[in-house]
Backbone as CSV, one residue per row, in Angstrom:
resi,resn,N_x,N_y,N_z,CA_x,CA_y,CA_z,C_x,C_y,C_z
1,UNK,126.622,169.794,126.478,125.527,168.984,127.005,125.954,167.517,127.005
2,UNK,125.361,166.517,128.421,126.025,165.418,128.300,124.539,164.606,127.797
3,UNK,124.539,163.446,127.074,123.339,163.207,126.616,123.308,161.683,126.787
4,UNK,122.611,160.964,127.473,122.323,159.766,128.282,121.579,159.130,127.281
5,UNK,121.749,157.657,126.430,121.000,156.952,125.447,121.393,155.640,126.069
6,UNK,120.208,154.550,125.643,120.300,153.488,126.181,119.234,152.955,126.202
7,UNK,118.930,151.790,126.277,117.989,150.748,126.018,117.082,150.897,127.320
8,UNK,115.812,150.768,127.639,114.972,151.116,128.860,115.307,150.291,130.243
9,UNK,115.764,150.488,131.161,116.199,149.820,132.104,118.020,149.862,132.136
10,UNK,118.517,150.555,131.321,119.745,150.326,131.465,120.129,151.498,132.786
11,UNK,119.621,152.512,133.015,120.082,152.902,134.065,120.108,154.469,133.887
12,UNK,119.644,155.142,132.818,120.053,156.441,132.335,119.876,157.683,133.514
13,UNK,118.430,157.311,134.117,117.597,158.482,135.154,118.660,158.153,136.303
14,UNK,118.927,156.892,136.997,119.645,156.588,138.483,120.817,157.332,138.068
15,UNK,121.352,157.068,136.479,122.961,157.441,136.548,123.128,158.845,136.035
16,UNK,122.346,159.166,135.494,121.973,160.706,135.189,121.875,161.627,136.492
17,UNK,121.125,161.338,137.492,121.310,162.122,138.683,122.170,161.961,139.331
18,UNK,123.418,161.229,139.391,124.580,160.790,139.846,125.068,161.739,139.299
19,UNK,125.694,161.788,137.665,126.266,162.121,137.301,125.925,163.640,137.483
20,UNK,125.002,164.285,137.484,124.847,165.526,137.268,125.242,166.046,138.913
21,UNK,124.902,165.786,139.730,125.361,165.948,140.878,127.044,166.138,140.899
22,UNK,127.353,165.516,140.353,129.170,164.993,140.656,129.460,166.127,139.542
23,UNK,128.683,166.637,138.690,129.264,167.758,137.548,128.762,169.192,138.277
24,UNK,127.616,169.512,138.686,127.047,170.837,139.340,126.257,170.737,138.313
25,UNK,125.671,169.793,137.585,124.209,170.400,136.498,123.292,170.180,137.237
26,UNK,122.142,170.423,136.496,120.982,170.198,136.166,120.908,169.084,135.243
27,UNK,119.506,167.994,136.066,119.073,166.869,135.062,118.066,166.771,134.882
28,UNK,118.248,166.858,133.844,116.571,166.912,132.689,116.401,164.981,131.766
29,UNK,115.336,165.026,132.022,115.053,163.672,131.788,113.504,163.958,130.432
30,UNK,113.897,163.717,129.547,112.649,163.981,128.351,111.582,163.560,128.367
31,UNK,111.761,162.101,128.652,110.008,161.472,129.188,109.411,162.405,130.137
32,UNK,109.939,163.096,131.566,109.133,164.082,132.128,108.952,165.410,131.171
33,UNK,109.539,165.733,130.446,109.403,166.769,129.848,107.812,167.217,128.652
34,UNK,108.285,165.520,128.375,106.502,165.103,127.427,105.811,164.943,128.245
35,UNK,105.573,164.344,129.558,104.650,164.078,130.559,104.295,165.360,130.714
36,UNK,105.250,166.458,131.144,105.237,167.864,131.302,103.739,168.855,130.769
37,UNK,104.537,168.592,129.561,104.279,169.296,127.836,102.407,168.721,127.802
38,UNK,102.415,167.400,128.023,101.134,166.393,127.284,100.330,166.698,128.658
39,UNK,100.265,166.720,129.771,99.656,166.786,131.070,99.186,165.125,131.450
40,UNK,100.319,164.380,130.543,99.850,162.963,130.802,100.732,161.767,131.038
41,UNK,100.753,160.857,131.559,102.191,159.821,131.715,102.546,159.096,130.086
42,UNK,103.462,158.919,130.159,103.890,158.241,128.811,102.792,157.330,128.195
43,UNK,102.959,156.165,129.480,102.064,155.158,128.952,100.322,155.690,128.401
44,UNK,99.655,156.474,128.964,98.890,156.754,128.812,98.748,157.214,127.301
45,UNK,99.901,158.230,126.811,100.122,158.898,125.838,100.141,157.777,124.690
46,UNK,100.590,156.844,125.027,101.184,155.490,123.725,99.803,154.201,123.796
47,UNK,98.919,154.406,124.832,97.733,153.408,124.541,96.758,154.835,123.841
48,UNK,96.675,155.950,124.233,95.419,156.842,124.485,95.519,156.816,122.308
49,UNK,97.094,157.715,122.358,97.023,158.645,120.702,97.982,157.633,119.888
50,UNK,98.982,156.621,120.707,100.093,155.808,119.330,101.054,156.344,119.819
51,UNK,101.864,155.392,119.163,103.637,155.211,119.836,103.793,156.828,118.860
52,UNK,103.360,157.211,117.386,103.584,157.945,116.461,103.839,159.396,116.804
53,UNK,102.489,159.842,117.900,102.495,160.779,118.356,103.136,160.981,119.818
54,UNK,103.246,159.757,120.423,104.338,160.056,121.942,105.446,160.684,120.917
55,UNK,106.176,159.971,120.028,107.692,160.072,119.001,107.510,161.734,118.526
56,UNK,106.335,162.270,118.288,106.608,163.886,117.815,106.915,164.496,119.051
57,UNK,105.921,163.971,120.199,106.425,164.978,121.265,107.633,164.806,121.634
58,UNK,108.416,163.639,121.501,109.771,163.567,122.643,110.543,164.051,121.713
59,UNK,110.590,164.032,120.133,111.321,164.798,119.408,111.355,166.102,119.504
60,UNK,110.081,166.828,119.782,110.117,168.161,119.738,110.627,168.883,121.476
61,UNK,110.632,168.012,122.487,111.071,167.893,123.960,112.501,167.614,123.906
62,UNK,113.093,166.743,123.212,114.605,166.743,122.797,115.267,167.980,122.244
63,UNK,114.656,167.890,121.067,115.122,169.483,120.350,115.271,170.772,121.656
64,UNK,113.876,171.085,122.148,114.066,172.310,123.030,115.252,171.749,124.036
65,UNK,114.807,170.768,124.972,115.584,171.103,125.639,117.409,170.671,125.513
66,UNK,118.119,170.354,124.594,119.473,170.274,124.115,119.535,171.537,123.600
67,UNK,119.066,172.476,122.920,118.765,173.829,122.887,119.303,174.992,124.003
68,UNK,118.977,174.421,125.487,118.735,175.189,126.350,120.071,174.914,127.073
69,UNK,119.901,175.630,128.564,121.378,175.891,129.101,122.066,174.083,129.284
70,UNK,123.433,174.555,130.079,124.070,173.044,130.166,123.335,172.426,131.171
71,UNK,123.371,170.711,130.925,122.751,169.763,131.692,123.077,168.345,131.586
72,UNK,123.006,167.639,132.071,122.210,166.252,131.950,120.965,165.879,131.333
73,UNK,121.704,165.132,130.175,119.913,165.140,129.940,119.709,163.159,129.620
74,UNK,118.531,162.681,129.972,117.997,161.580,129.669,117.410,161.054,128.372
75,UNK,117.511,160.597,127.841,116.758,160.513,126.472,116.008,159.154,126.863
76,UNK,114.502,158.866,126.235,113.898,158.033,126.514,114.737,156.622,125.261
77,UNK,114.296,155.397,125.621,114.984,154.409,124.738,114.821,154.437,123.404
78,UNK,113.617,155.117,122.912,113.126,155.024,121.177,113.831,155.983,121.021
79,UNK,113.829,157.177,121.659,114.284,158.221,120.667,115.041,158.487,119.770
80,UNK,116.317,157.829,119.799,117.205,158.158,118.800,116.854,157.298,117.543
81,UNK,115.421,156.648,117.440,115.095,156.293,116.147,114.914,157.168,115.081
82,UNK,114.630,158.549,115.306,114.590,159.197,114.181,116.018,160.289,113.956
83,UNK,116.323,160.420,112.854,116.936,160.654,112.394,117.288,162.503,112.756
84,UNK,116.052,163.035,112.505,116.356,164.253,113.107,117.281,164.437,114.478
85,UNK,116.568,163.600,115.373,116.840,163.608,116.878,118.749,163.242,116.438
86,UNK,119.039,162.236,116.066,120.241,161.804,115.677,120.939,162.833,115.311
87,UNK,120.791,163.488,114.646,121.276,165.225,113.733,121.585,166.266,114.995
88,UNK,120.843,166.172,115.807,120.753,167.157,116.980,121.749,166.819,117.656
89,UNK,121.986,165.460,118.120,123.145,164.537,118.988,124.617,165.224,118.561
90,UNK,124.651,165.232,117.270,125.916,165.343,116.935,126.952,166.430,117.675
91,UNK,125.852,167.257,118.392,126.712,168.625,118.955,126.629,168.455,119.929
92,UNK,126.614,167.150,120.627,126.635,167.113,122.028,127.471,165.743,122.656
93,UNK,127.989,165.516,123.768,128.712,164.236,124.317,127.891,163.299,124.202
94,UNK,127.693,162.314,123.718,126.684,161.054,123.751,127.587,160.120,124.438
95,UNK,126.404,159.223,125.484,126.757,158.594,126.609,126.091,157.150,126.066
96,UNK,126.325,156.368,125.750,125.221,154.644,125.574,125.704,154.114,126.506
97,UNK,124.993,154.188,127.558,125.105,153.162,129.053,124.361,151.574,128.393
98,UNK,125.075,150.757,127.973,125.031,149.997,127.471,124.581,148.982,128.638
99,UNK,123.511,148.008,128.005,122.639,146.873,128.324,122.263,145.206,128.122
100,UNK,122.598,144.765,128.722,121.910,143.259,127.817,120.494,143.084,128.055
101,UNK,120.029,142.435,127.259,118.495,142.146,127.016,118.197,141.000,128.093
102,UNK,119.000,140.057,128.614,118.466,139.068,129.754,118.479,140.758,131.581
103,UNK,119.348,141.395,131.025,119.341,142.307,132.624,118.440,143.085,132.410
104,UNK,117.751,143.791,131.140,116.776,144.207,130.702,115.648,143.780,131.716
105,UNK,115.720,142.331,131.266,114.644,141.493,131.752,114.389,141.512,133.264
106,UNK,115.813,141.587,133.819,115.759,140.892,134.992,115.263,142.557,135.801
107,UNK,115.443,143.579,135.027,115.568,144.738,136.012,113.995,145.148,135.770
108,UNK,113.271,145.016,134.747,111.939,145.517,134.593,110.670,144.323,134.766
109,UNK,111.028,143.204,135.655,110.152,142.038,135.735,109.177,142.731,136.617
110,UNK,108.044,142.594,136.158,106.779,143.008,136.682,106.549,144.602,136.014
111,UNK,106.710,145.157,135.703,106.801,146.582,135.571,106.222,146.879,134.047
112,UNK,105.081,147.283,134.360,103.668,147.826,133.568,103.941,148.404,133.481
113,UNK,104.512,149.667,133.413,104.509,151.295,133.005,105.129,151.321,131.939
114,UNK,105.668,150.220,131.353,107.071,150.483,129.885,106.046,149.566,129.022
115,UNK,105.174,150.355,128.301,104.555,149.951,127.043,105.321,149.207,126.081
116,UNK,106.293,149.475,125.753,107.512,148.754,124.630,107.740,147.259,125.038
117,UNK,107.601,147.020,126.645,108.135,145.920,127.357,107.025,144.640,126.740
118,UNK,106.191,144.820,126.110,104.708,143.923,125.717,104.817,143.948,124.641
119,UNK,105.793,144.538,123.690,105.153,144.434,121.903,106.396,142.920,121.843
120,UNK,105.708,142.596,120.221,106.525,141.125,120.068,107.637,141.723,119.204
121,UNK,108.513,141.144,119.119,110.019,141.228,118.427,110.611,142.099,119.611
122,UNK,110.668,141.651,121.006,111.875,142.202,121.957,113.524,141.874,121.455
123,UNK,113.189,141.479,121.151,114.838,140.825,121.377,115.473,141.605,119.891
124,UNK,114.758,141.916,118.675,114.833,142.092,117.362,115.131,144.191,117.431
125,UNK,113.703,144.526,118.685,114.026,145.974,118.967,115.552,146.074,119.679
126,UNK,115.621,145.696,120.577,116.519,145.745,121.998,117.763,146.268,120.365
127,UNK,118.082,144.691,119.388,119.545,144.552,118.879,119.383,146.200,117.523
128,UNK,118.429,146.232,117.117,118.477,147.283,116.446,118.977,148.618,116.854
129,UNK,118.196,148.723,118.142,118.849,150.019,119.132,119.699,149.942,119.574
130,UNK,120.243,148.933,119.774,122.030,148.854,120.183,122.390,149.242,119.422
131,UNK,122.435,148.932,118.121,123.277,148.997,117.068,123.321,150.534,116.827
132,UNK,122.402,151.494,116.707,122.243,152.592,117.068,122.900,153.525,117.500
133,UNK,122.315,153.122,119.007,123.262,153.595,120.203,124.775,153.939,120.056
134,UNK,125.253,152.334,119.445,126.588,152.318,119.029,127.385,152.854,118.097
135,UNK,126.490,153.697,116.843,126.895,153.902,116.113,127.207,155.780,116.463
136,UNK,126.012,156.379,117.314,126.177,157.673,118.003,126.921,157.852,118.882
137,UNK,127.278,156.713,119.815,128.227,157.372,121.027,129.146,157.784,120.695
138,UNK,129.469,158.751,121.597,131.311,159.030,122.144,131.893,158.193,122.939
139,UNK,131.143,158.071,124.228,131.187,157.081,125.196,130.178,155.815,125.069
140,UNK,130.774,154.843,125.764,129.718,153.576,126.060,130.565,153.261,127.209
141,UNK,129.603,152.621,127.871,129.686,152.383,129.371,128.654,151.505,129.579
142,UNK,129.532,149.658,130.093,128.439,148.621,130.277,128.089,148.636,131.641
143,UNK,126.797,148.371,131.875,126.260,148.381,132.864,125.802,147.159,133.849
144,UNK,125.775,146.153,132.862,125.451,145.210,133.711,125.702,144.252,134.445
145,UNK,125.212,143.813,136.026,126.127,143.355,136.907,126.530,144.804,137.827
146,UNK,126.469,146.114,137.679,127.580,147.226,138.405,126.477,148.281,138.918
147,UNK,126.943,148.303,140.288,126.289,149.566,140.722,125.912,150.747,139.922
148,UNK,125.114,151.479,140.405,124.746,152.943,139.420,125.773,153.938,139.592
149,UNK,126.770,153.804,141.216,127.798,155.160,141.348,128.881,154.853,140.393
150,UNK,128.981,152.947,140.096,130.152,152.792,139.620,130.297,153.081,138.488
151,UNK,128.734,152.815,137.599,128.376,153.527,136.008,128.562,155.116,136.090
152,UNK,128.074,155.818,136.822,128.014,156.992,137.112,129.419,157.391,137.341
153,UNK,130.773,156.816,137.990,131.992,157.022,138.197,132.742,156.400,136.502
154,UNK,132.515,155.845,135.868,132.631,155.257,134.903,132.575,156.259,133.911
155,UNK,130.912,157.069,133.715,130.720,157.772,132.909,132.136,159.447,133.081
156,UNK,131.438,159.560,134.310,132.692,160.722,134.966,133.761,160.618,134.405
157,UNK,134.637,159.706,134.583,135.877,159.553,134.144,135.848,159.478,132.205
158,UNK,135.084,158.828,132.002,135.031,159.394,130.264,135.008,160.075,129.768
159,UNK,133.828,161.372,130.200,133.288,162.239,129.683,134.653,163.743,129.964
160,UNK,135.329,163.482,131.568,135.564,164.813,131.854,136.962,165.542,130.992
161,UNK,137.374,164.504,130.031,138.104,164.797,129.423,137.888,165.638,127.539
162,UNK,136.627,165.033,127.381,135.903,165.562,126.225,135.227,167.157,126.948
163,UNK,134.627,167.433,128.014,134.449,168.426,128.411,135.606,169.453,128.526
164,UNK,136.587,169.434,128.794,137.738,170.156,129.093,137.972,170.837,127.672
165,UNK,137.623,169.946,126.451,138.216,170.736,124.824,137.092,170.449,124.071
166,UNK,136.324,171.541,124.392,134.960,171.455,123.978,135.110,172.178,122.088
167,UNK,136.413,172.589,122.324,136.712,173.247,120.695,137.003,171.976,119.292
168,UNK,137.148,170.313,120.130,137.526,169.646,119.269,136.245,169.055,118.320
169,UNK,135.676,169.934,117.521,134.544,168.795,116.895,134.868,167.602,116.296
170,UNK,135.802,167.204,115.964,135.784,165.863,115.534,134.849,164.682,116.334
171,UNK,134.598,163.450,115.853,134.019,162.777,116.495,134.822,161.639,116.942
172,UNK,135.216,161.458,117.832,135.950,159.945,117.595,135.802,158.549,118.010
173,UNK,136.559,157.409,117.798,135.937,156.650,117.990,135.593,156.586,119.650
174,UNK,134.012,156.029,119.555,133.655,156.076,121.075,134.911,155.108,122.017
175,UNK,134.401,155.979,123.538,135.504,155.454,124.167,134.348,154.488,125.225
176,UNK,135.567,153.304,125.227,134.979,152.228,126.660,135.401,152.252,127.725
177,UNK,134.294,153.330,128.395,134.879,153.440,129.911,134.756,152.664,131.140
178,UNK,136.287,152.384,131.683,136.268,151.532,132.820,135.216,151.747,133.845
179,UNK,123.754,176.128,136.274,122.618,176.630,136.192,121.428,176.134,136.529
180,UNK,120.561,176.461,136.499,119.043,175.650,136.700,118.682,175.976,135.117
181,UNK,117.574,174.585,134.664,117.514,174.755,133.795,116.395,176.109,133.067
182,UNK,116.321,176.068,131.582,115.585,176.932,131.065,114.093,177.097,131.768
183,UNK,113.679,178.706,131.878,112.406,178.312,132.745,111.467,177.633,131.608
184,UNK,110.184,177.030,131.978,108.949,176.097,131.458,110.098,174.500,131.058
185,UNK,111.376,174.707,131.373,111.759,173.125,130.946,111.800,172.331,132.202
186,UNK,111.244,171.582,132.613,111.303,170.892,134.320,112.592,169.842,134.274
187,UNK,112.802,170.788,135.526,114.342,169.914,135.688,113.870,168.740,136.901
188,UNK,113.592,167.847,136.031,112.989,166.330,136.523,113.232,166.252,137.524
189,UNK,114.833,165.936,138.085,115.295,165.843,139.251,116.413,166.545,139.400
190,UNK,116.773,167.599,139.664,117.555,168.551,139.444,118.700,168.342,140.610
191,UNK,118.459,168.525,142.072,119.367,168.154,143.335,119.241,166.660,143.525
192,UNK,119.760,165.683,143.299,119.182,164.509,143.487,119.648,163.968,145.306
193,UNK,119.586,164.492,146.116,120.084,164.272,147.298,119.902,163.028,147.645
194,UNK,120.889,161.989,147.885,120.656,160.550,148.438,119.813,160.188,146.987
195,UNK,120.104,160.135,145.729,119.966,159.300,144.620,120.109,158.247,144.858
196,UNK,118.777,157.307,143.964,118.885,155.981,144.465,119.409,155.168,143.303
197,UNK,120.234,153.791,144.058,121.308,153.018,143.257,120.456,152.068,142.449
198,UNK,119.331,151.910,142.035,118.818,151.192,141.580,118.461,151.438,140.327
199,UNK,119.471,150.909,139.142,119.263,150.815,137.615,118.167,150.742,137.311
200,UNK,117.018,149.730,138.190,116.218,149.211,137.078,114.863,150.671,137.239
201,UNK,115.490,151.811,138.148,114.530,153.116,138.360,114.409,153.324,136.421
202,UNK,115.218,153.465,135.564,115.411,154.020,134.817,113.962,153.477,133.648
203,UNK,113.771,154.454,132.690,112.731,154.483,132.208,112.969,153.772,130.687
């Protein structure tokens, strides 16, 4: 499983359907999966019940679907705050399409739907989850300033070599690169035909 982490706006959903296309997967994106699961949009979920209870569902939406057949998968930006979710990662390629906090800015200006984008200490979340990010990848791949095919060609070239010796568990240090799915799991965007190049799509 290839597993897409990254700060909100860095590009995960645009470069996730790239990438899965260019592999023959299926891409599964977790925020739809809780949207799925909840019968409700994120944001709704994080003003209606608390950030507390969006965090059980995308944990328990992570778990199943890394569980299930091979894919692409998206992880929303909090998730890898808990520790479980982190535990789960370990058996899979981790991708940190890496971000700065001014392109952050520049890619989600105006854009209400990212609840996180309004709480105070941005700049204090953003560096914590990097640090994160950084500490789980295999791969990292910067994004900003660069098309989504070129992140998406970027990621390709990193990953297809860890895929080939899927027998090596070791972890190493991350590198800096230059089926349909289970039924009831919705494969978000599964054929992405004419995927669009625009990072700041990402959730």
């Amino acid at each position: 499983m290839i597993v897409l982490v990254g700060f909100m706006g860095a590009g995960k959903t645009t470069v996730g359907r790239l990438l899965a296309t260019r592999l023959g997967l299926p891409f599964v994106d977790t925020d739809h999966v809780v949207e799925a699961r909840a019968g409700r949009p994120v944001r709704e979920i994080f003003t209606t019940d608390g950030e507390a209870t969006f965090r059980d569902l995308e944990q328990a939406a992570v778990e199943e679907v890394l569980a299930g057949p091979q894919a692409v998968v998206s992880l929303g930006g909090g998730a890898c705050g808990r520790e479980a979710t982190r535990e789960v990662l370990r058996e899979h390629v981790v991708v940190h399409l890496d971000v700065s906090l001014p392109e952050v800015r520049r890619r989600t200006a105006g854009d209400v739907s990212r609840p996180v984008l309004r709480r105070p200490g941005l700049e204090e979340l953003h560096a914590a989850r990097r640090t994160v990010f950084h500490e789980i990848a295999d791969v990292e791949v910067p994004t900003d300033g660069r098309r989504a095919e070129d992140v998406a060609g970027g990621v390709f070239d990193a990953v297809a070599g860890r895929l080939a010796q899927p027998e090596n568990g070791a972890r190493d240090a991350p590198l800096r690169a230059p089926g349909r799915p289970e039924a009831g799991i919705p494969a978000a965007d599964g054929a992405p035909a004419g995927a669009s190049n625009d990072l700041a799509e990402d959730r």
